[in-house]
C-alpha positions as CSV (number, residue, x, y, z in Angstrom):
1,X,0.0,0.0,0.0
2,X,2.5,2.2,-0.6
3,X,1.3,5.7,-1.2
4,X,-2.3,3.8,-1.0
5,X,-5.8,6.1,-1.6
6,X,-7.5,5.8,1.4
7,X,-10.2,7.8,0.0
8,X,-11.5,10.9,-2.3
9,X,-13.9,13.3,-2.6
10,X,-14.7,15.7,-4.9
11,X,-17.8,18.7,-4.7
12,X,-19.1,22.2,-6.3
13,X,-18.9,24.9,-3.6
14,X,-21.2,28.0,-4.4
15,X,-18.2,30.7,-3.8
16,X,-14.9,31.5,-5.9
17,X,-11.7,29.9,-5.4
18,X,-10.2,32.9,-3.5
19,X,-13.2,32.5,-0.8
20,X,-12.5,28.8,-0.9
21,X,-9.2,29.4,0.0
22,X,-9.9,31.9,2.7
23,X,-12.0,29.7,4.5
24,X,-10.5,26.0,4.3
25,X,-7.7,26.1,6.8
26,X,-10.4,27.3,9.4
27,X,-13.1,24.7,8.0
28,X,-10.8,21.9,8.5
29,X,-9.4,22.6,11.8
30,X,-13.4,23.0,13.1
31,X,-14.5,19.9,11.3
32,X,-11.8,17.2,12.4
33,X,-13.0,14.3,14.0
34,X,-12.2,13.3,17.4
35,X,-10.1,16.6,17.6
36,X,-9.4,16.8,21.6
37,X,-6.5,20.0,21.8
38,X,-4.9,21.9,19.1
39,X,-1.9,23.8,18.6
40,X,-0.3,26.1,15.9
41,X,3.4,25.8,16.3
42,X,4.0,28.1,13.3
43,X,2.1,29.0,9.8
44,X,3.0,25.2,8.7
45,X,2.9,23.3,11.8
46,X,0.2,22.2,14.2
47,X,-0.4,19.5,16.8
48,X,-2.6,18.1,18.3
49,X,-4.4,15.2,20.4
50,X,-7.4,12.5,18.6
51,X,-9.6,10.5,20.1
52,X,-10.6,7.5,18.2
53,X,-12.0,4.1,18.7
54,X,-10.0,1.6,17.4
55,X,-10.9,-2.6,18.0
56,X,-13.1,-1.3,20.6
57,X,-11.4,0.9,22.5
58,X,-11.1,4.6,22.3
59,X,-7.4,6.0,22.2
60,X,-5.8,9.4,22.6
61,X,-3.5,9.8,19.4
62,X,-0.8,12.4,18.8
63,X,-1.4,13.9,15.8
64,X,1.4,16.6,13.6
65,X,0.6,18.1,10.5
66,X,3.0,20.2,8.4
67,X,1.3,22.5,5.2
68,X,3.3,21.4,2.2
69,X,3.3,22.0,-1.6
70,X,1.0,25.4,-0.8
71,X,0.1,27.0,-4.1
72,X,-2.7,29.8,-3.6
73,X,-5.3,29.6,-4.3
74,X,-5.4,26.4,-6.2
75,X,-4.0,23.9,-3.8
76,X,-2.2,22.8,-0.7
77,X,-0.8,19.4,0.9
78,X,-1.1,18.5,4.5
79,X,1.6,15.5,6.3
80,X,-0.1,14.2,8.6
81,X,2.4,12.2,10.8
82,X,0.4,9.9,13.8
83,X,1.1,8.2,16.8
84,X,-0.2,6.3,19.8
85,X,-0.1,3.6,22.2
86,X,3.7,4.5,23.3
87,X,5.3,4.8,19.5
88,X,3.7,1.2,19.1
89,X,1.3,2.9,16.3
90,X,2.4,5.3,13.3
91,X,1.3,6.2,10.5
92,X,2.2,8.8,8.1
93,X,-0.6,10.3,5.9
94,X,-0.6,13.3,3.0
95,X,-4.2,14.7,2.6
96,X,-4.4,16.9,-0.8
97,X,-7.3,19.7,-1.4
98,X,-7.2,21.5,-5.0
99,X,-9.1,24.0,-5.9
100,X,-10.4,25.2,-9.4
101,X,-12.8,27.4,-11.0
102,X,-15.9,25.9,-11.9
103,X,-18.8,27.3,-14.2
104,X,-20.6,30.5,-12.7
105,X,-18.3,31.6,-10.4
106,X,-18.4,28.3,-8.5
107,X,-15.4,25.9,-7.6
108,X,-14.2,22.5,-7.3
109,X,-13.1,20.9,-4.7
110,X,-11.1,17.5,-4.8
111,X,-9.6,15.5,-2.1
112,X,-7.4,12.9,-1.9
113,X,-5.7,11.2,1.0
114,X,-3.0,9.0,0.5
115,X,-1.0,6.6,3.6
116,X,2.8,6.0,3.3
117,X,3.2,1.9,4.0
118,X,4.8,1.3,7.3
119,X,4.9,-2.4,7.3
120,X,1.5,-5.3,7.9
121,X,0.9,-3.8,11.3
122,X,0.2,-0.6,10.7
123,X,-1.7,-1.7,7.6
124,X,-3.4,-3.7,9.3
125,X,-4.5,-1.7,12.3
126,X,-4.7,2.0,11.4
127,X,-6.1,2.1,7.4
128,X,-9.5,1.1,8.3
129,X,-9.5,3.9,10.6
130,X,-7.6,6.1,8.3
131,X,-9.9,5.4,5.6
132,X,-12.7,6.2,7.9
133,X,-11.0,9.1,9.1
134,X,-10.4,10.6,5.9
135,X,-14.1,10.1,4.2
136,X,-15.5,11.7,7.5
137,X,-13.6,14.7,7.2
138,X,-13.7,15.5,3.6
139,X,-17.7,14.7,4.0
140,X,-17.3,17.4,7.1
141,X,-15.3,19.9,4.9
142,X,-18.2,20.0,2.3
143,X,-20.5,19.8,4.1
144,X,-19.2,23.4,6.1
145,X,-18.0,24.8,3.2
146,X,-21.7,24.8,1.7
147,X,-22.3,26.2,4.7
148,X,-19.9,29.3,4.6
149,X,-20.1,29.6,0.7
């Protein structure tokens, strides 16, 4: 699964790609499932602390995520590096939003996440839930985007 899709989503927002653009870093922050703290460590860099349910259990994650490949307003990549359960879990994720102009003033969306392969174990226990994770959110950003447009 190396550089796997875990999933992707693509929508029409009612607003122009400079709007878009405005809001999404704000959108996704608010909309992030399981989001317990956050932190900005710099215009690039946050952390923060998930809580997920995983085999039946919920767990507190760390999560870091760096802003890379940032071209305004058409798109922007997120790393999203994650770990839990004393270093025992990792995974390393890149979530993709592009933006362009659609017809009317309106504009296109697309997501696409994508998890680096760290071995059968971490395959095995965290794409599930990073699939799940990453159709929840982009279903969350569209869904507050409509909202804001």
């Amino acid at each position: 699964m190396a550089g796997g899709v875990l999933a992707e989503r693509q929508f029409i927002v009612n607003a122009a790609p400079e709007r878009v653009w405005r809001l999404i870093g704000k959108v996704i922050f608010s909309v992030l499932p399981g989001m317990e703290s956050m932190e900005i460590l710099d215009e690039n860099n946050f952390r923060s602390l998930l809580r997920v349910k995983m085999m039946g259990f919920e767990w507190i994650l760390k999560l870091r995520g760096e802003m890379v490949d940032i071209s305004p307003p058409e798109s922007f990549s997120v790393r999203l590096l994650l770990e839990g359960l004393a270093g025992l879990v990792k995974a390393d994720q890149k979530v993709t939003l592009a933006m362009t102009p659609a017809e009317n003033g309106k504009t296109s969306v697309a997501c696409r996440a994508t998890m680096e392969d760290r071995g059968f174990l971490q395959r095995s226990f965290l794409a599930g839930q990073a699939r799940r994770f990453a159709r929840e959110t982009f279903e969350a950003i569209e869904k507050r985007l409509k909202e804001l447009a």
